[in-house]
NUKOL-553911 format. One record per atom (N, C-alpha, C): residue number from 1; atom name; z, y, x. Coordinates in steps of 0.2 Angstrom, whole numbers, plus 5000, padded with zeros to 4 digits. Example, Ala and Ser with C-alpha at 12.3 -4.5 7.8 and 13.67 -1.06 7.14 Angstrom:
NUKOL-553911
<seq:1	atom:N	zz:5039	yy:4972	xx:5066>
<seq:1	atom:CA	zz:5039	yy:4978	xx:5062>
<seq:1	atom:C	zz:5039	yy:4984	xx:5066>
<seq:2	atom:N	zz:5035	yy:4989	xx:5064>
<seq:2	atom:CA	zz:5036	yy:4995	xx:5068>
<seq:2	atom:C	zz:5039	yy:5000	xx:5064>
***
This chain:
NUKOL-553911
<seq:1	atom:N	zz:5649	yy:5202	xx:4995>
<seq:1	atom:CA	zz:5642	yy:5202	xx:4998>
<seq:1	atom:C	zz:5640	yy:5194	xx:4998>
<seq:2	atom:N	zz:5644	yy:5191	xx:5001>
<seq:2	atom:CA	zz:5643	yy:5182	xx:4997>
<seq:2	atom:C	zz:5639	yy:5181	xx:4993>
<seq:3	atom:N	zz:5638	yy:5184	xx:4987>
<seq:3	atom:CA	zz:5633	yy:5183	xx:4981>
<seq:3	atom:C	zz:5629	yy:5185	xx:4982>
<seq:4	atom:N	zz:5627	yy:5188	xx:4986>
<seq:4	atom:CA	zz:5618	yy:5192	xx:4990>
<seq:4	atom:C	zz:5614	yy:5186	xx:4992>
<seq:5	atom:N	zz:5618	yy:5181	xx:4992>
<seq:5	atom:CA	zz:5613	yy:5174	xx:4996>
<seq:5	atom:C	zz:5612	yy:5169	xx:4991>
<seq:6	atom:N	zz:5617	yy:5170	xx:4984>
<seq:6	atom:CA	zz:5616	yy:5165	xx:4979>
<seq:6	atom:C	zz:5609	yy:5166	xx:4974>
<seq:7	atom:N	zz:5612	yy:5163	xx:4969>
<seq:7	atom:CA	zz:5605	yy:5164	xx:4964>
<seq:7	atom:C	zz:5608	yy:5170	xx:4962>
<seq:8	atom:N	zz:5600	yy:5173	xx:4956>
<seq:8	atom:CA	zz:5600	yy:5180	xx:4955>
<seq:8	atom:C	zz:5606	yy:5181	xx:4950>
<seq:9	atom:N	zz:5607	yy:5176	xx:4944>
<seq:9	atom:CA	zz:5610	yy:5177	xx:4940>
<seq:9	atom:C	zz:5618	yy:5177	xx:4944>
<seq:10	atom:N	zz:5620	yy:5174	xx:4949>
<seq:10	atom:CA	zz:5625	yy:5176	xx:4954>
<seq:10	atom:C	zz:5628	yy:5184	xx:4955>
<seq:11	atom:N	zz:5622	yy:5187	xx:4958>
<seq:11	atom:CA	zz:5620	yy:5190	xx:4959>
<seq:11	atom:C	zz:5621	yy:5200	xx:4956>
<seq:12	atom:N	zz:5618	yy:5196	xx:4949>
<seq:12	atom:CA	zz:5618	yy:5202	xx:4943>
<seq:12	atom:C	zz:5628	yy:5199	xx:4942>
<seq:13	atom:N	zz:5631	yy:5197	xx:4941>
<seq:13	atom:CA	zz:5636	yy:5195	xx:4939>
<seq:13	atom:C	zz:5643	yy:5199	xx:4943>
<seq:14	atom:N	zz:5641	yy:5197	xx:4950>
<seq:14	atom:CA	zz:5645	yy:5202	xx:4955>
<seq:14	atom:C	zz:5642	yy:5208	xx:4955>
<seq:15	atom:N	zz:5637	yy:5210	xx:4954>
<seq:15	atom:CA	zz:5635	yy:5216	xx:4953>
<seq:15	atom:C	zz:5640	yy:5219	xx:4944>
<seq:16	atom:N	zz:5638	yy:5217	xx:4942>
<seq:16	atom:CA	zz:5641	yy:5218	xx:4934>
<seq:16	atom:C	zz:5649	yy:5219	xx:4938>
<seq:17	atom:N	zz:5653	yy:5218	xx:4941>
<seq:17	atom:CA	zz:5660	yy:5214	xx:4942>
<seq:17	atom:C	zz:5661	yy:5222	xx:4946>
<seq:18	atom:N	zz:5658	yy:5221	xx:4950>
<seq:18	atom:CA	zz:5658	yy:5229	xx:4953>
<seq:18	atom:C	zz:5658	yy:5237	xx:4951>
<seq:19	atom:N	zz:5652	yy:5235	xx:4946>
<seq:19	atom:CA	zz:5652	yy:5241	xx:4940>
<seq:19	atom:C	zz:5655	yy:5242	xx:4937>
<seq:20	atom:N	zz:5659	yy:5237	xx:4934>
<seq:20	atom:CA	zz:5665	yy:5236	xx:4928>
<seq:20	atom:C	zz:5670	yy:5241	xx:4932>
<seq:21	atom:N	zz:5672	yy:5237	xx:4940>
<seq:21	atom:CA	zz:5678	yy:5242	xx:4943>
<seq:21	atom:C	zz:5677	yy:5249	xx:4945>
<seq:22	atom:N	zz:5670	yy:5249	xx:4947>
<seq:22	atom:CA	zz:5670	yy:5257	xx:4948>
<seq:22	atom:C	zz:5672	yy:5263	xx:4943>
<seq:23	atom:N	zz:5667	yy:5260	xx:4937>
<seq:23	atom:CA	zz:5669	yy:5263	xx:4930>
<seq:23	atom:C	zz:5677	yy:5265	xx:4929>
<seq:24	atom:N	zz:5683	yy:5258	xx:4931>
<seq:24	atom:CA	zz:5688	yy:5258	xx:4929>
<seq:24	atom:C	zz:5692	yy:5265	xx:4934>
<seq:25	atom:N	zz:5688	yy:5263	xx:4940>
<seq:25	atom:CA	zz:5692	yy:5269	xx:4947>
<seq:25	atom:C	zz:5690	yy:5275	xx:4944>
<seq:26	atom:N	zz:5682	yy:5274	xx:4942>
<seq:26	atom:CA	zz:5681	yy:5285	xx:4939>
<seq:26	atom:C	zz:5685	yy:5287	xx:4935>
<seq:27	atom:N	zz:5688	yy:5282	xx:4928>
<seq:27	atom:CA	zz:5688	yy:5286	xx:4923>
<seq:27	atom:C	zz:5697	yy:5285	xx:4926>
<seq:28	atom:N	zz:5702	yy:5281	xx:4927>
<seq:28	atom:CA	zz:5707	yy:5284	xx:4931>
<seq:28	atom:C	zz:5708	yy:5289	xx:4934>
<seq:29	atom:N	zz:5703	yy:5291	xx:4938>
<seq:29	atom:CA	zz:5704	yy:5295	xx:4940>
<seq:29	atom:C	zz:5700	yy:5302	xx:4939>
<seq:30	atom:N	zz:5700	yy:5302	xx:4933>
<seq:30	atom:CA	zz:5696	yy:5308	xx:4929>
<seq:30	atom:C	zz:5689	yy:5312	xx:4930>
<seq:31	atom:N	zz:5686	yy:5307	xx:4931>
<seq:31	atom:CA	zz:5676	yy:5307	xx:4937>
<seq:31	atom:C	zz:5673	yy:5302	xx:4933>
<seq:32	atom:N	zz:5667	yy:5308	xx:4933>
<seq:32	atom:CA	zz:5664	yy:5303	xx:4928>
<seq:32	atom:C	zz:5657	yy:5302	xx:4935>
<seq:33	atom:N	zz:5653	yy:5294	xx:4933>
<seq:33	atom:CA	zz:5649	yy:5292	xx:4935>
<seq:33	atom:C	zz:5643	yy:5298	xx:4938>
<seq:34	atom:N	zz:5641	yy:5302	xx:4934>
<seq:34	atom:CA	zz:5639	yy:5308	xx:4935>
<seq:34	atom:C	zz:5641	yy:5312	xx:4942>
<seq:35	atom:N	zz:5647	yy:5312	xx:4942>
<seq:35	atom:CA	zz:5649	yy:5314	xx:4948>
<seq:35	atom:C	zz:5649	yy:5313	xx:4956>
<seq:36	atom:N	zz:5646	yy:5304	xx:4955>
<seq:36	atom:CA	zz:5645	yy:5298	xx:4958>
<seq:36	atom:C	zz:5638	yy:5301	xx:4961>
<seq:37	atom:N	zz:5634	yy:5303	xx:4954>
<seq:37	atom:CA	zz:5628	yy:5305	xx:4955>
<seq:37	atom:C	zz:5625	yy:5309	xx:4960>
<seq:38	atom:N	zz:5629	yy:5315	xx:4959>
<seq:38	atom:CA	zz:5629	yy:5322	xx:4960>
<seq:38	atom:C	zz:5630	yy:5321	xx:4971>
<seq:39	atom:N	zz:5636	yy:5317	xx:4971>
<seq:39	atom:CA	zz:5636	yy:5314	xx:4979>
<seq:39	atom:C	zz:5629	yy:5313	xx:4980>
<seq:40	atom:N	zz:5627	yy:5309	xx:4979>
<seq:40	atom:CA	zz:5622	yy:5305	xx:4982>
<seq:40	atom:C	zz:5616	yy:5310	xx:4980>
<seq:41	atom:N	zz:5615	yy:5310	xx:4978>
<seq:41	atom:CA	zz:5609	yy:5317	xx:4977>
<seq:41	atom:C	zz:5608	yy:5322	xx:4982>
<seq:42	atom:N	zz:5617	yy:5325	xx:4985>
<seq:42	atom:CA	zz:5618	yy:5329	xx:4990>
<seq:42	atom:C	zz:5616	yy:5326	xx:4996>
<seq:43	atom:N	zz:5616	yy:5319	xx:4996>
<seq:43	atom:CA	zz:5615	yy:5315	xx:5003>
<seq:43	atom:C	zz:5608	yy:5315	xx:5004>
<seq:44	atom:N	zz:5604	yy:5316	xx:5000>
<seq:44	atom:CA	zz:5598	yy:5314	xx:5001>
<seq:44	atom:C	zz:5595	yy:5318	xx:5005>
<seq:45	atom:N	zz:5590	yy:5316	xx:5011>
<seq:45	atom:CA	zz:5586	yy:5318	xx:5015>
<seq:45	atom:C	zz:5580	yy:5320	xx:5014>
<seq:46	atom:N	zz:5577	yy:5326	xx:5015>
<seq:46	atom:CA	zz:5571	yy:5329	xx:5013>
<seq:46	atom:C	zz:5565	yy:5323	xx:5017>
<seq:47	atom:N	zz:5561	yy:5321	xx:5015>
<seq:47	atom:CA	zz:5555	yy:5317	xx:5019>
<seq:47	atom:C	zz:5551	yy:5319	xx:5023>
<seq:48	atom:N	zz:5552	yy:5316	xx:5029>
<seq:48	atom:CA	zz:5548	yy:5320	xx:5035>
<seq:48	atom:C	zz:5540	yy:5323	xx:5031>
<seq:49	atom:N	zz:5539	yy:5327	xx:5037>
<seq:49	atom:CA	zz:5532	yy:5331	xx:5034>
<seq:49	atom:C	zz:5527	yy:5327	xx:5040>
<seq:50	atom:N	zz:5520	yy:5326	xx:5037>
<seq:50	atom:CA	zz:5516	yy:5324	xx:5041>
<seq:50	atom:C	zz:5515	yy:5326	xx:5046>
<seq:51	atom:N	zz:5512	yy:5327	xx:5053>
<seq:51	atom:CA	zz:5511	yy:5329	xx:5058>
<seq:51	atom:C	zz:5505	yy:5330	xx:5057>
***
């Protein structure tokens, strides 16, 4: 999180740095990205209704 406060090109690099190991941890362990997806989808919260 350190590079949240740098410049952007900082920034996108630790981000890049982070995806690279994700990828590494999925495909280790036989998950693919998709499945990353499928979570977060389940999490989502339906948007309150107007009153």
């Amino acid at each position: 999180m350190a590079g949240a406060a740098g410049p952007d090109e900082e920034v996108a690099s630790e981000a890049a740095d982070l995806i690279y190991h994700l990828l590494v941890l999925l495909r280790a362990r036989h998950l693919s990205f998709q499945d990353v997806l499928d979570v977060l989808a389940s999490r989502e919260r339906p948007a309150k209704q107007p009153q």
